[in-house]
C-alpha positions as CSV (number, residue, x, y, z in Angstrom):
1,X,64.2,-11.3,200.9
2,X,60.1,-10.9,201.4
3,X,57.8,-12.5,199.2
4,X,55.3,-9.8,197.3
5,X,52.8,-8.5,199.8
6,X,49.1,-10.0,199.4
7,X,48.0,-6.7,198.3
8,X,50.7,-6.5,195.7
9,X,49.8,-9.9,194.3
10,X,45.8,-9.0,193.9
11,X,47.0,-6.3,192.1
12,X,48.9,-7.9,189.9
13,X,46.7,-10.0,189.5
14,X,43.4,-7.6,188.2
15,X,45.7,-5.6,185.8
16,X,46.7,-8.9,183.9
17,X,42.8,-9.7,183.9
18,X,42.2,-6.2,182.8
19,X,44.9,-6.2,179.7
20,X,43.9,-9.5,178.8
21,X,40.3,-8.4,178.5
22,X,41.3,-5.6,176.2
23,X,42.8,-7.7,173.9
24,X,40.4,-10.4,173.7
25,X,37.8,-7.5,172.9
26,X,40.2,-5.7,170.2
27,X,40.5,-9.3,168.8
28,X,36.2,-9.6,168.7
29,X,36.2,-5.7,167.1
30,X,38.8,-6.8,164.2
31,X,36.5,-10.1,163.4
32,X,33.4,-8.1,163.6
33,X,35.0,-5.7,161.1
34,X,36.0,-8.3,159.2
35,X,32.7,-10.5,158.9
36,X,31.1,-6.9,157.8
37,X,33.5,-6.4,154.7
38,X,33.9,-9.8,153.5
39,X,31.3,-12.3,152.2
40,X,31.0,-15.7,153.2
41,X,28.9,-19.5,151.9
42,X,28.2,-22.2,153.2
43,X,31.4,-24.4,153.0
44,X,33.8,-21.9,152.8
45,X,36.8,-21.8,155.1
46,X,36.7,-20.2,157.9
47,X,38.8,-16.6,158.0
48,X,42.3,-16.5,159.7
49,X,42.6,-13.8,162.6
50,X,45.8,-12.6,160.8
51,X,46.1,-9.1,162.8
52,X,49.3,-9.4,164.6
53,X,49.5,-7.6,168.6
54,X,52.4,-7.2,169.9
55,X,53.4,-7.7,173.8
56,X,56.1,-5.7,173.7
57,X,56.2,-3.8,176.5
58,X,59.3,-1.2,177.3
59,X,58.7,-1.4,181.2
60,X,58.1,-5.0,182.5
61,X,57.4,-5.1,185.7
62,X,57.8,-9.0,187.1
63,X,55.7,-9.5,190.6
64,X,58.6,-11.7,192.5
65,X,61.4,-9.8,190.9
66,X,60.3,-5.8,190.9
67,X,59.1,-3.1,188.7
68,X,61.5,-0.7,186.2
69,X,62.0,2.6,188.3
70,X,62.8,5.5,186.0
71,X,63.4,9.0,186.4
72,X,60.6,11.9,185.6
73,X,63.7,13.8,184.2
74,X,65.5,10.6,182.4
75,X,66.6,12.2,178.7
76,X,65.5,8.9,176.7
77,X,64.2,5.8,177.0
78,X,63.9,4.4,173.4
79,X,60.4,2.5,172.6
80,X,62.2,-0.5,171.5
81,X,64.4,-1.3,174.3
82,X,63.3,-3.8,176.7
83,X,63.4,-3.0,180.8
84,X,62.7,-5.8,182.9
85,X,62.5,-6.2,186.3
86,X,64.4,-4.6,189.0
87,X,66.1,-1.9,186.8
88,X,66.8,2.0,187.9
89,X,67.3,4.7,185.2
90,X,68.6,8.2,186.8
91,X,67.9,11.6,185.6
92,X,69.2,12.7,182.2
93,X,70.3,9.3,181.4
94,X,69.4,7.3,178.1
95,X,68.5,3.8,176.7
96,X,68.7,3.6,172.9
97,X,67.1,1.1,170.2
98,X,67.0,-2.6,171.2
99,X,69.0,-2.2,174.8
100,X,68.0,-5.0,177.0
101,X,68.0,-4.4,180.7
102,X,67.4,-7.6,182.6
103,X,67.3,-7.0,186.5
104,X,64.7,-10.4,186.5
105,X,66.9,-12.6,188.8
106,X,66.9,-11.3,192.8
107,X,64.2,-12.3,195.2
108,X,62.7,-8.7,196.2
109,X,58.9,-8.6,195.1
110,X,56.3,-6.1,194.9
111,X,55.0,-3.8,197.7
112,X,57.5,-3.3,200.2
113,X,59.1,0.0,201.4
114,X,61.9,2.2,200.6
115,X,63.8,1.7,203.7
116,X,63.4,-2.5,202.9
117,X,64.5,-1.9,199.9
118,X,67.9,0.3,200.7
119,X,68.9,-2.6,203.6
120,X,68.2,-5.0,200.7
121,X,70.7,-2.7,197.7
122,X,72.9,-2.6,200.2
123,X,73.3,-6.6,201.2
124,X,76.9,-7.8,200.3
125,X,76.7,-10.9,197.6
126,X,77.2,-12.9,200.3
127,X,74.5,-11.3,202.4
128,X,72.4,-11.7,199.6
129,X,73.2,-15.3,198.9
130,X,72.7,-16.2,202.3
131,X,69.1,-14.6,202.4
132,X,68.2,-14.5,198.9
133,X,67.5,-18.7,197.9
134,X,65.8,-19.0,194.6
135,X,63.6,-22.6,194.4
136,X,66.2,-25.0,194.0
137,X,69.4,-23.9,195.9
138,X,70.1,-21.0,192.9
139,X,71.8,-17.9,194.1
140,X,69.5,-14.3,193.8
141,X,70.7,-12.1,191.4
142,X,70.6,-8.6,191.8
143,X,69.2,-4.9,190.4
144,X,70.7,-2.4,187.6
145,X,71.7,0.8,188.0
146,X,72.3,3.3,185.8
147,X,73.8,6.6,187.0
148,X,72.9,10.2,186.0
149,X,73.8,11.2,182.1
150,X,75.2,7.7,181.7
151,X,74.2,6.4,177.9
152,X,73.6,2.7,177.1
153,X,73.5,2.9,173.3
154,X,71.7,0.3,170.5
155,X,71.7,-3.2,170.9
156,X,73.7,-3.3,174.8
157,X,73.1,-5.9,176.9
158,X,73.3,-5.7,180.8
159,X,72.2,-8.1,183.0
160,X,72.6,-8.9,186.9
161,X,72.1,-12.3,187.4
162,X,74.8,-13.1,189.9
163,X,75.1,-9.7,191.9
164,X,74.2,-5.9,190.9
165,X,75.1,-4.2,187.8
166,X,76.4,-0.4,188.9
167,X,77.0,2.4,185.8
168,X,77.9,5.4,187.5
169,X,77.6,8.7,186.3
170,X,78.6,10.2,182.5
171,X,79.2,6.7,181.7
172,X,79.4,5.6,177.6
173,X,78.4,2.0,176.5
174,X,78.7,1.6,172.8
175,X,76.9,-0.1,171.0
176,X,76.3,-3.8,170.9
177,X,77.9,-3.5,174.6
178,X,77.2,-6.2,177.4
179,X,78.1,-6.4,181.1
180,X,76.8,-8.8,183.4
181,X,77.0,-8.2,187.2
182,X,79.8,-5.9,187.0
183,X,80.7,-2.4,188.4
184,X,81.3,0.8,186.0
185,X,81.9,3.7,187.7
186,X,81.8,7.3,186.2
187,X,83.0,9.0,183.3
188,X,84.5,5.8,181.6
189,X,83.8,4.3,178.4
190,X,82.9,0.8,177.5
191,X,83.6,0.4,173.3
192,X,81.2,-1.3,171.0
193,X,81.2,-4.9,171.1
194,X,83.0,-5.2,174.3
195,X,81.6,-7.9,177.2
196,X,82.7,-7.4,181.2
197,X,81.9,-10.8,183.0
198,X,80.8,-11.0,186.2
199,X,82.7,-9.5,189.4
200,X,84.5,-6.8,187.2
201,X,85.3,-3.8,188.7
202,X,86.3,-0.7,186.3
203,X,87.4,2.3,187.8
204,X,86.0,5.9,186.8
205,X,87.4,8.0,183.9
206,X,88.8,4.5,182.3
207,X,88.4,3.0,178.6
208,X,88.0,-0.8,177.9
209,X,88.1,-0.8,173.9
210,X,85.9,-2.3,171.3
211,X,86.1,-5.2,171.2
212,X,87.6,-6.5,174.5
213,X,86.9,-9.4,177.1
214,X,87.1,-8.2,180.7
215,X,87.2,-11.1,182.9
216,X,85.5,-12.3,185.4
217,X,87.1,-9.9,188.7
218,X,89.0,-8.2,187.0
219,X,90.1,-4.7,187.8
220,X,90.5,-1.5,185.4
221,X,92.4,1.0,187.3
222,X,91.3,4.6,186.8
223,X,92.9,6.4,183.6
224,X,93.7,2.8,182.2
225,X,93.2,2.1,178.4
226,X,92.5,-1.7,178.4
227,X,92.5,-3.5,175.1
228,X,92.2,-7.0,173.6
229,X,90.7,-11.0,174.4
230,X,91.2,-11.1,177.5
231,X,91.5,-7.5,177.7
232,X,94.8,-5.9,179.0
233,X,96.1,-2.9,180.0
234,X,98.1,-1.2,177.1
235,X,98.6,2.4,178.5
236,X,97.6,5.1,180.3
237,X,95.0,7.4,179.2
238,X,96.6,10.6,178.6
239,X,95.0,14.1,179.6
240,X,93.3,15.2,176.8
241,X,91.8,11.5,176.5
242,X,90.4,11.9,179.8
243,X,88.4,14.9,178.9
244,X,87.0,13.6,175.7
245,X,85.0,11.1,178.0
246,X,83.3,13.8,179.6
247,X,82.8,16.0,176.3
248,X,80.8,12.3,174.5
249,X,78.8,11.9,177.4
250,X,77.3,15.4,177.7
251,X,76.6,15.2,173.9
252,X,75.2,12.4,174.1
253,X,72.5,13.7,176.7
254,X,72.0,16.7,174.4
255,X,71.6,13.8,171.3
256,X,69.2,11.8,173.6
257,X,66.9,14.6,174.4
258,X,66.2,15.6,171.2
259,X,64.6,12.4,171.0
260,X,62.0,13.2,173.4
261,X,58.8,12.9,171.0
262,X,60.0,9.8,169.0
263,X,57.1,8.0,170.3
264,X,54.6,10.5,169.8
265,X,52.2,10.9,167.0
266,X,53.7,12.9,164.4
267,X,57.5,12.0,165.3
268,X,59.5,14.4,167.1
269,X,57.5,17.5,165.7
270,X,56.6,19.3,169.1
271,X,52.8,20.2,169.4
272,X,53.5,23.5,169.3
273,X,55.9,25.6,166.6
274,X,57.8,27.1,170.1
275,X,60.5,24.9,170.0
276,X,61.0,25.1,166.2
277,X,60.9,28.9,166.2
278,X,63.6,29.2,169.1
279,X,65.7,27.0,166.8
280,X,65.3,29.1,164.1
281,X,62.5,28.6,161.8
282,X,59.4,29.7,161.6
283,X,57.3,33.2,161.1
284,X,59.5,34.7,163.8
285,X,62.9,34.3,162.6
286,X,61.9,35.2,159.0
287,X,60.9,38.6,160.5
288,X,64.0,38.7,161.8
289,X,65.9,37.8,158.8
290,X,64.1,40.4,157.1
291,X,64.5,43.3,159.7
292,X,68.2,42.5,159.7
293,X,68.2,42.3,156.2
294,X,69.6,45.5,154.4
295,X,66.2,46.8,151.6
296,X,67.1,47.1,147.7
297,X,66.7,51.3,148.2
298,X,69.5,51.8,150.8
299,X,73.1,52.2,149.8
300,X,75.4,49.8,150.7
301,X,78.4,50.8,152.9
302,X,81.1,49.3,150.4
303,X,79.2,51.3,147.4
304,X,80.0,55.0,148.0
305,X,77.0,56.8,146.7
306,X,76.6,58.2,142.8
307,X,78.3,61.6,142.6
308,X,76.5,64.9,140.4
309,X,79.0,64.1,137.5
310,X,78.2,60.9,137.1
311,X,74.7,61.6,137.1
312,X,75.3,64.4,134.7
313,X,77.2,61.9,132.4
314,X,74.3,59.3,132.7
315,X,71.5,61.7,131.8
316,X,73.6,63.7,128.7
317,X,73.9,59.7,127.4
318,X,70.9,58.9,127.7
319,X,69.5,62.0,125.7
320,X,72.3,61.4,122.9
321,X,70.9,57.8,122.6
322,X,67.4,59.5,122.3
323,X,68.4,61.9,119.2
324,X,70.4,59.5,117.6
325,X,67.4,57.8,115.4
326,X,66.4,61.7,114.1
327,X,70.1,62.4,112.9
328,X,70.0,59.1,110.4
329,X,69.4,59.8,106.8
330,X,65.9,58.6,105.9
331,X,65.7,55.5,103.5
332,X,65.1,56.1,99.6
């Protein structure tokens, strides 16, 4: 596939310069700072810049390769995992703590258009390794995709070295997870710790266990419970099983967007008290509380109000216990 276009690689090219600059100047700021608050002789060592930056980055965009492409509605993307490349989050789905998504090994750079880029998703392996050549003979990789609502949980791998990696919609990938240029299609769920090679193919509303080794073109039929190294079929999912993969995944979109604000100063404390009084807390919901709430003066409906006698009874013991002290015989 094309080369990035020349406009594409200046570009690329000024915004390293640019974030390079900054840092070079944040390193100058810290040893200013610290030349102003420490004391120094002749003969002493010189200081250590010890200040630690980190070039983490979340979103890596590689010039020859492509740029993460995520939705304006996607539910989470956690701070901590690691997009690279050619990699294509849809709405409402999530990536949790230390996911890496590697889409750094096809041959489609920067600055092309959409309609290049469909003719290019849509290229056959074959097509692809007949028009995709990386330097020295290699085959081109492809993209990831993740559907809508799909959730890759903590610590997944997913990678598309040899041909696309495809998770459909209301897919679940458990933790610790890792498929490599295979096909997931919707509503099916991949347990912790389980790997899918290459050329996999496994069918929606399916479950491939903790634990198991797909292999490499393998098939998981729809409704199939697969279990086990290398991973076999053990039964048919039954009904209720089936439904309990669409139930995790829509909680698990509810879960992922109350992570929203993670990143943001303060933690997930919205800037305004809107959110946390429709919850239920704050001034408005007290008032509420305390409209609803029954007042110490009215009756009860389980406590039938005090009748005359009774009254009559309380007051005529209340004045005997009054009198009582002037009826006692007086000391001698």
């Amino acid at each position: 596939m094309p080369a990035p276009t020349l406009w594409a690689q200046i570009r690329h090219v000024i915004g390293r310069a640019f974030r390079e600059t900054g840092q070079a100047l944040d390193r100058v700021g810290i040893r200013g700072i610290e030349h102003t608050t420490t004391s120094k002789t002749l003969g002493d060592p010189c200081y250590k810049f010890n200040d630690h930056l980190s070039r983490h980055r979340t979103f890596m965009p590689l010039l020859k390769r492509g740029s993460p492409s995520i939705h304006e509605n996607v539910a989470f993307i956690a701070p901590c995992a690691t997009l690279i490349g050619n990699v294509h989050v849809s709405e409402h789905a999530s990536v949790w703590y230390g996911a890496v998504l590697r889409g750094d090994a096809c041959n489609y750079g920067y600055g092309h258009s959409e309609e290049t880029y469909k003719k290019w998703r849509e290229y056959t392996k074959e097509e692809r390794l007949k028009h995709d050549m990386q330097l020295g003979g290699k085959p081109a990789g492809g993209a990831i995709y993740v559907g809508a609502g799909t959730n890759v949980q903590d610590g997944c791998i997913i990678t598309a070295r040899e041909d696309h990696a495809k998770l459909g919609e209301g897919v679940t990938v458990g933790h610790m997870a890792q498929i490599h240029s295979a096909t997931v299609e919707s509503n099916s769920l991949i347990g912790m710790g389980a790997l899918i090679n290459p050329g996999a193919k496994v069918e929606s509303q399916s479950f491939v266990a903790a634990g198991a080794i797909v292999g490499r073109d393998e098939v998981v039929k729809s409704g199939e419970l697969w279990v086990g190294n290398p991973a076999r079929k053990l039964r048919d999912l039954t009904v209720k099983e089936r439904e309990k993969l669409f139930y995790q995944a829509d909680q698990y979109v509810k879960v992922a967007e109350g992570q929203g604000n993670v990143s943001t100063l303060g933690g997930n404390i919205p800037d305004t008290l809107i959110e946390y009084m429709m919850i239920g807390g704050g001034e408005e919901a007290a008032n509420t509380e305390e409209a609803e709430a029954p007042s110490l003066s009215s009756t009860s409906p389980e406590t039938p109000p005090p009748t005359a006698a009774a009254e009559n009874k309380e007051t005529a013991g209340k004045n005997e216990n009054e009198d009582e002290p002037q009826l006692r015989p007086k000391a001698v």
